[in-house]
C-alpha positions in Angstrom: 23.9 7.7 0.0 23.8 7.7 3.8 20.2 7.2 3.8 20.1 3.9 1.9 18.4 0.8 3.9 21.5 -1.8 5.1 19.3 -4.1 3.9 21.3 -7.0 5.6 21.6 -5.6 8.6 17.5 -5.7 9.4 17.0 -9.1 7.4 16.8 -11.2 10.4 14.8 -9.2 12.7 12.5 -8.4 9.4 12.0 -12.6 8.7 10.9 -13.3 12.0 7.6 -15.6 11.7 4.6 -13.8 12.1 2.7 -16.3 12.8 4.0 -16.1 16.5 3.0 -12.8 16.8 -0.2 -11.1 17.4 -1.7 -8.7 15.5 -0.1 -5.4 17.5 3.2 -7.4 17.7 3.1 -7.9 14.0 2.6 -4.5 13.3 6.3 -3.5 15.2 7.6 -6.2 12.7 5.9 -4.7 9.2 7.3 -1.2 10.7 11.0 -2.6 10.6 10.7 -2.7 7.1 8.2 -0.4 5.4 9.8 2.7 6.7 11.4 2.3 3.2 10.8 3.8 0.1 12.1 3.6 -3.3 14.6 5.8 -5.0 15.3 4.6 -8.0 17.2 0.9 -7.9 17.6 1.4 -4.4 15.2 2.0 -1.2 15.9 5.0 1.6 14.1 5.0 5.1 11.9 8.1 5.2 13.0 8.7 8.8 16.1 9.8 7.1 14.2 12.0 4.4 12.7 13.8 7.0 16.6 15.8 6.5 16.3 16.4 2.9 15.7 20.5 2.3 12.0 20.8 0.4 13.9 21.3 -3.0 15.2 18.3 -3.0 12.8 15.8 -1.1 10.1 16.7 -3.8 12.6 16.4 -7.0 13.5 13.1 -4.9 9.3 12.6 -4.8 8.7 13.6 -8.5 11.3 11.8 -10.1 10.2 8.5 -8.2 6.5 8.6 -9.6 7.9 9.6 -13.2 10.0 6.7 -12.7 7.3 4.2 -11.7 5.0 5.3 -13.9 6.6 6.0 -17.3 8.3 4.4 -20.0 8.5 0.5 -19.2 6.9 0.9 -15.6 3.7 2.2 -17.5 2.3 -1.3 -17.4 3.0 -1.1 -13.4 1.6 1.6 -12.3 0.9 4.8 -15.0 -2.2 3.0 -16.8 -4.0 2.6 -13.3 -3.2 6.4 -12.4 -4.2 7.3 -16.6 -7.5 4.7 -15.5 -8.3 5.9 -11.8 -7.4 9.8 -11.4 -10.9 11.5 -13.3 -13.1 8.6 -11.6 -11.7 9.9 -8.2 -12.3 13.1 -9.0 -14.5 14.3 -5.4 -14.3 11.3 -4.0 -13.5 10.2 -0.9 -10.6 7.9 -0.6 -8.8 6.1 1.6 -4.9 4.8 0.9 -3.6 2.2 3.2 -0.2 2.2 3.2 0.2 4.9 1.7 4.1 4.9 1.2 5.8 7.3 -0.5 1.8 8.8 -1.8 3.2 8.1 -5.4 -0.4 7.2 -6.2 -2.2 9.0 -3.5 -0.8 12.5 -4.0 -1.4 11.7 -7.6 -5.5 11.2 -7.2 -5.2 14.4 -4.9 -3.7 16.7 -7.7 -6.5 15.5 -9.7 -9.7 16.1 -7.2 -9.7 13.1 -4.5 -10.4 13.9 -1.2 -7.6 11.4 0.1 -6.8 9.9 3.6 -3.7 8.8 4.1 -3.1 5.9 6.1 0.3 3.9 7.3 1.6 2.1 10.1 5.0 4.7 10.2 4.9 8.0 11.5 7.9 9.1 9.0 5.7 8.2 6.1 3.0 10.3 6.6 4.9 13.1 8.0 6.8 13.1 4.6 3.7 12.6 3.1 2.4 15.9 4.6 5.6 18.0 3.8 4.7 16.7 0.1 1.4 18.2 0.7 2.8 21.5 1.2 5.1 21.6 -1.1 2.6 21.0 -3.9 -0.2 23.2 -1.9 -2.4 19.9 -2.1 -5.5 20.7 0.8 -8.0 17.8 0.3 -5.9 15.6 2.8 -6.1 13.7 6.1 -3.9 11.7 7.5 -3.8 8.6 10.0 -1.3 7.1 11.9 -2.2 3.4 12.3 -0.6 2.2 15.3 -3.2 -0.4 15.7 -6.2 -1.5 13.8 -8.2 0.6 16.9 -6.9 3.6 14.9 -8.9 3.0 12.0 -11.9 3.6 14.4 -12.4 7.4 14.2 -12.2 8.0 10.5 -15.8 8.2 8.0 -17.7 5.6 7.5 -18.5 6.9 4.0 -15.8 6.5 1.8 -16.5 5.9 -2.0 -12.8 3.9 -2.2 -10.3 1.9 -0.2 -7.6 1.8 -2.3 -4.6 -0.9 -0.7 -1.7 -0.8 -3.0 0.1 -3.9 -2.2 -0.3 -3.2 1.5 -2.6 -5.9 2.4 -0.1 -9.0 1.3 2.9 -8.6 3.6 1.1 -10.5 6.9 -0.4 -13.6 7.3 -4.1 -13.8 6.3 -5.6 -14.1 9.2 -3.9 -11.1 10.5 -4.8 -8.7 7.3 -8.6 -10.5 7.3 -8.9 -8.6 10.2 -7.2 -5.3 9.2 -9.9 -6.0 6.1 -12.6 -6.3 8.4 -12.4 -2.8 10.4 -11.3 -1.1 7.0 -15.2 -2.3 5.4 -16.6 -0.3 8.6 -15.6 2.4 6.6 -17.0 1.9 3.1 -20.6 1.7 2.4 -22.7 -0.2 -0.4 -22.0 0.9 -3.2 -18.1 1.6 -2.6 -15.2 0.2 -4.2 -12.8 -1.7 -2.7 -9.3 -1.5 -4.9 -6.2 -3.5 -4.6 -2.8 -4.8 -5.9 -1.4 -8.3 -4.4 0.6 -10.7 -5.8 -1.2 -13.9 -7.9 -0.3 -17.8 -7.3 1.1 -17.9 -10.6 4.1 -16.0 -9.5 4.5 -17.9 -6.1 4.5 -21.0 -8.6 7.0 -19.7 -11.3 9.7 -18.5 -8.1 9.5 -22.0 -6.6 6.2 -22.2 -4.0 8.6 -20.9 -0.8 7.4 -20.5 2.2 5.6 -17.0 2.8 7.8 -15.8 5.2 10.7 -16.6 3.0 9.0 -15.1 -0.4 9.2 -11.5 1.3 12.7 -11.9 0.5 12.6 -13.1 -3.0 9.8 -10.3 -4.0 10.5 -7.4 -1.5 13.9 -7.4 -0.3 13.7 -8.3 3.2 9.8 -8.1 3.6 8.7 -10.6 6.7 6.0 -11.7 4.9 4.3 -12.2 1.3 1.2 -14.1 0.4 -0.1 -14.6 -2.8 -3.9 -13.5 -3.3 -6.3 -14.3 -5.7 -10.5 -13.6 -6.4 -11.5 -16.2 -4.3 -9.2 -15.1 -1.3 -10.0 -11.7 -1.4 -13.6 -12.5 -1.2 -13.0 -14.5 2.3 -11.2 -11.8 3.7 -13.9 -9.5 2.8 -16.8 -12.1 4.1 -19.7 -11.7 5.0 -19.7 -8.0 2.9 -20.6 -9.0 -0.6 -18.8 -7.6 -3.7 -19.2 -7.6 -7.5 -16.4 -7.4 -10.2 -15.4 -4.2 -11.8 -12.0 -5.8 -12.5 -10.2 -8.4 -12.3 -6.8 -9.3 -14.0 -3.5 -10.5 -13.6 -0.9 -8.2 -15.2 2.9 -7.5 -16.1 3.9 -11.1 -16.7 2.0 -11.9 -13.7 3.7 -10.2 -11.6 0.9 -8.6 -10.2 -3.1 -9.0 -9.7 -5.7 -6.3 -9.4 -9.2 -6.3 -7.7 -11.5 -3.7 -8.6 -14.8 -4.5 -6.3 -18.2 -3.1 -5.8 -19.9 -3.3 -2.4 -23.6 -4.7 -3.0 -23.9 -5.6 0.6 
């Protein structure tokens, strides 16, 4: 496919340490990468989708979420969307990094009032063509060129949902992305994500973060392990109790389910 991601040709530039970045510089790095999205064993850029006719970027679209979320890949992602799409039901949520909206175009069929948010233009503008294609109306979008963005949306959401978008930067970067995203959800909200636990970083040899991205990724700059007690001091001085909290898939993934109580 002409679309497909020369992975090799952006590792470099992608691995750069982000550690001598700040956090606007960072997010040009993160962009070099997560204009990718998956289609089936292999990722396309979505600046490149942006060509596909409607036909065939939504089979593209529907095919990828059956794919991810059947079968084998239930224990990934479908029992979350099975878990997750009535309780959303009038809500208001909030995906960061919303990728390729395989969950967030999901909990919109189903009654969310979703925001979709992501550091690539291309994203959301596929991510709106979507939209139209499956006359979904509940919808907002966000381009996040900086963390400034985040400033006009509602303070009120019920959920910030971050599907494995928080664990790509260093913490002290994404404590801070955490930070202006709680400006937005109230007591009482849930705060919902998907990293990646210690137990994993242990069993593929305890590399460097900026050299796990590449192991767990394929050319991500970045990938930190995350577990209850790290996610709670990148959400301090807000307060949260435990809806859920789990390792899952052979520990491939962790999940945070939280309740704001102050």
């Amino acid at each position: 496919m002409q679309d497909l991601i020369d992975g090799k040709s952006k590792q470099n530039k992608n691995r750069l340490n982000l550690r001598e970045f700040n956090k606007n510089e960072s997010f040009e790095i993160l962009r070099n990468k997560w204009h990718e999205v998956p289609a089936g064993n292999d990722r396309v850029t979505t600046k490149h989708l942006l060509d596909l006719p409607d036909k065939a970027l939504l089979d593209l679209y529907l095919k990828n979420r059956i794919d991810a979320t059947t079968g084998e890949f239930f224990s990934v992602r479908g029992w979350y969307h099975v878990l997750y799409k009535d309780i959303f039901r009038g809500k208001r949520v909030m995906d960061v990094g919303s990728g390729f909206g395989i969950d967030g175009i999901t909990f919109a069929q189903h009654g969310a009032r979703m925001t979709f948010v992501d550091i690539v233009e291309s994203n959301l503008e596929i991510l709106k063509r979507l939209c139209g294609l499956l006359d979904i109306e509940n919808v907002d979008f966000c381009y996040m060129e900086s963390i400034d963005s985040l400033s006009p949306l509602s303070k009120d959401y019920d959920v910030i949902w971050c599907q494995g978008s928080l664990i790509n930067a260093p913490f002290d970067i994404i404590r801070e992305e955490a930070q202006e995203l709680l400006e937005h959800l109230p007591v009482g909200g849930r705060w919902i994500e998907l990293a990646y636990p210690k137990a994993r970083w242990e069993r593929e040899g305890k590399m460097p973060f900026e050299q796990w991205g590449e192991r767990t990724d394929g050319g991500a700059p970045w990938m930190e392990w995350y577990d209850l007690d790290k996610v709670k001091a990148m959400l301090s001085p807000a307060q949260f109790d435990v809806v859920l909290y789990s390792n899952f898939f052979n520990d491939d993934f962790n999940w945070f389910d939280l309740l704001r109580r102050s």
